[in-house]
C-alpha positions as CSV (number, residue, x, y, z in Angstrom):
1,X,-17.8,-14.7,-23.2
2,X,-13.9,-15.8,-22.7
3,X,-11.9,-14.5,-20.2
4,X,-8.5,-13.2,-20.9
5,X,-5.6,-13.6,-18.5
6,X,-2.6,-11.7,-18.7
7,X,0.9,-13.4,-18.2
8,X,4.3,-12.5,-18.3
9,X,7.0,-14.6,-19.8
10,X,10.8,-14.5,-18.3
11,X,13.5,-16.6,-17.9
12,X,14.7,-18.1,-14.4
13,X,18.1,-16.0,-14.6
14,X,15.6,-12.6,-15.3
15,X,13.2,-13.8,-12.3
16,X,16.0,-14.2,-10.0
17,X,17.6,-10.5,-10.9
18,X,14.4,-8.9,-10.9
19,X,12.0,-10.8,-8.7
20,X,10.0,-7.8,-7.1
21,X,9.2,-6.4,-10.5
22,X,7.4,-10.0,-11.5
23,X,5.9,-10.8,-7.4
24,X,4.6,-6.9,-7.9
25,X,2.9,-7.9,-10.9
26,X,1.7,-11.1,-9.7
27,X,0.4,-9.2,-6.4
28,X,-1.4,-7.1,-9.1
29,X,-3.4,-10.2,-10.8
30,X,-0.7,-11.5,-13.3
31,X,0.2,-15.1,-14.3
32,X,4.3,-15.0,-14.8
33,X,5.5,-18.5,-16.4
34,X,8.9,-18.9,-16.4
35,X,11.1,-20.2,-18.9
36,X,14.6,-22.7,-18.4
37,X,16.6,-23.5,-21.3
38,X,13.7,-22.4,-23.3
39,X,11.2,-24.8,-21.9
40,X,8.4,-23.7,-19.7
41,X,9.1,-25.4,-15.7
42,X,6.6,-22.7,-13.9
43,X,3.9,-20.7,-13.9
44,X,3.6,-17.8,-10.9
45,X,-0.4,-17.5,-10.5
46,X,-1.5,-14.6,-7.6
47,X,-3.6,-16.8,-5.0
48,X,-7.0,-16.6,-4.6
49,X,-8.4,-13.6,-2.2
50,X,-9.5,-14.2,1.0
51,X,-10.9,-11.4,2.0
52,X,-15.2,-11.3,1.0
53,X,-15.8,-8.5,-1.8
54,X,-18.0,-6.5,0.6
55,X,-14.8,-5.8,2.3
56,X,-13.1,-4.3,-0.3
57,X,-15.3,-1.5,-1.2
58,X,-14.8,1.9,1.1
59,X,-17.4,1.8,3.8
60,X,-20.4,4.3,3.2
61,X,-21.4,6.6,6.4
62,X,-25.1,6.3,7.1
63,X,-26.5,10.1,7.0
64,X,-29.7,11.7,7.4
65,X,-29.8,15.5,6.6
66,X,-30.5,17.2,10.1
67,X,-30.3,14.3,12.2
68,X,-27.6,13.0,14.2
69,X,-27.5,9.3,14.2
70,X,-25.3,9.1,17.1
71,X,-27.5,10.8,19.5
72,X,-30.7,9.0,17.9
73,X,-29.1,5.7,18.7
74,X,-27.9,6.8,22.4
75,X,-31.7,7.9,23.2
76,X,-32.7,4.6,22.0
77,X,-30.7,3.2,24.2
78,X,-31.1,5.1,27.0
79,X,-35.1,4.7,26.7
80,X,-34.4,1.1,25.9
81,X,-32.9,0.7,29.8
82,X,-35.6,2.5,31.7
């Protein structure tokens, strides 16, 4: 199985006018490799994440049908103490 990676090709003059448009797209996940008197002198590569993957999915609320948690938890608590 080969992994493809996409990259964008531009010339130093086209990165310097439109630099947002190619940090946006390496934000995004793109490789930009730029070009100087037709010679490749750079390649732009997003950095590695930092944040764990379990992070990046929406957080789930814990629900049972007809119970509240929130109160089950404070009476645990509560009988916990005495």
């Amino acid at each position: 199985m080969s992994m493809v990676t996409i990259m964008r090709e531009t010339t130093f003059t086209d990165l310097r006018n439109n630099a947002k448009a190619f940090f946006d797209a390496v934000e995004a996940g793109e490789t930009v490799r730029v070009y100087r008197k037709g010679k490749p002198v750079a390649d732009i590569v997003p950095l590695p994440s930092t944040e764990p993957s379990w992070k990046k999915r929406p957080p789930t609320r814990l629900t049972i049908k007809g119970l509240s948690l929130t109160k089950e938890i404070l009476a645990d608590r509560d009988s916990a103490d005495s």
